[in-house]
Phi, psi and omega in degrees: 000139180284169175272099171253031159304140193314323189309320198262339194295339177266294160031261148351271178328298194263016165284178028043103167218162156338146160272141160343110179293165180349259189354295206297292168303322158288322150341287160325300210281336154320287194293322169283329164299325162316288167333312186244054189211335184248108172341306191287309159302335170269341160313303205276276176321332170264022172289005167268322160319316214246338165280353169271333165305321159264350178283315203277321176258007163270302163006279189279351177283316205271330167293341189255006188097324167327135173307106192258137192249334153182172204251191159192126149276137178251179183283334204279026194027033144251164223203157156208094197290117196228104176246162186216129205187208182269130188271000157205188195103163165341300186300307174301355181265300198324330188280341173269030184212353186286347204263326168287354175231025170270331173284319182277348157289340180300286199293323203287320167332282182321294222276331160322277173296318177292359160280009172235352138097017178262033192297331176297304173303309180294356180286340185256335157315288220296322211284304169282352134281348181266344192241001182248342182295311196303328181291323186257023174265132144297021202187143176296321170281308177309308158354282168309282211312325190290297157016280187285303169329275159350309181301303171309329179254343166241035143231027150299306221257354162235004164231025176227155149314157209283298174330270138043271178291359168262342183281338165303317177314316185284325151228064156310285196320296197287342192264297202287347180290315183289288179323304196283058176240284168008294204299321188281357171263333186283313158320309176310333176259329159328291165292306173311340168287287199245032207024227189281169191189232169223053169286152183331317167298280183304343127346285212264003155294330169293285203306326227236299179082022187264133136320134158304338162301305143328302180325301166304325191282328160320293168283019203252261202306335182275345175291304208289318157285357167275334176306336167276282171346297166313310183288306185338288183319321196275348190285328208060067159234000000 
């Protein structure tokens, strides 16, 4: 078992290892396409998309002076964040544009770093955005879920090898790059069935005086380019 003991844990953080070989890494980007592309398996998987999605908009409420007063998951992997501030201006729109482009900047992050060859370190970034997320969920199912995530990342991160964890790290990485893509199509179909309402896009469509329809083409281009960008890094092209 490795020694994640304190003494040793800044250490830890700042090594250096190999990347993975190809195989391995295209691997990863399978086993994530799995995840989110067969319905029945994206029902389950995307609530961790939905904890970046909302974590992503308490995030930028709390970077922006705004109050975060509590975040809540739900089973149907819709989520709701609640804050209190000035109800337009700058903060509100970034914390209402923050929440459909937090997983593919997340990943586009993760794909970052691991291009510096640090996957242990992004396993304890995560772990310790999931344990400060956790202090503001309010609701039981959100709870568990941040939970079970979290669970999953620190026991990567006290029973497996650095090898392990990196092939876990990638595909983290590669799951949030492939996942925040979904979402904006599933809202995109949304609208059209049942028109405007109060997505996020249309929120900031109000805040803005931008069609909501830009907005979608907005988080459209921001997925589709960390996905691209991202992989690019994780592929090494």
């Amino acid at each position: 078992m490795p020694d994640h003991t304190p003494d040793h844990l800044p250490g830890l953080l700042f090594v250096t290892q190999p990347a993975p070989e190809s195989w391995i890494v295209i691997a990863t980007a399978v086993a994530a396409l799995v995840a989110v592309v067969p319905r029945p398996l994206w029902r389950l998987s995307r609530n961790a998309i939905t904890i970046a999605h909302e974590g992503g908009h308490g995030l930028i409420a709390v970077l922006t002076g705004r109050r975060l007063r509590s975040i809540r998951l739900h089973s149907d992997t819709s989520g709701l964040t609640v804050s209190r501030g000035k109800p337009t201006g700058l903060g509100m729109i970034l914390t209402a544009a923050a929440g459909y482009t937090a997983a593919p900047l997340l990943g586009l992050g993760g794909a970052a770093l691991l291009g510096t060859h640090r996957p242990v370190l992004l396993l304890w970034l995560a772990t310790l955005l999931l344990l400060a997320l956790l202090m503001m969920v309010r609701n039981l199912f959100g709870i568990l879920t941040v939970l079970l995530v979290g669970g999953a990342f620190n026991l990567f991160l006290a029973y497996t090898g650095p090898d392990v964890q990196a092939v876990f790290a990638y595909a983290v990485v590669w799951f949030l790059l492939i996942g925040g893509v979904r979402p904006a199509f599933e809202l995109q179909a949304q609208r059209r069935r049942e028109g405007g309402g109060d997505s996020d896009a249309d929120q900031l469509g109000r805040l803005t005086h931008v069609p909501p329809t830009l907005w979608l083409l907005f988080f459209h281009a921001v997925s589709l380019c960390c996905l691209i960008g991202g992989g690019g890094w994780l592929l090494g092209l």
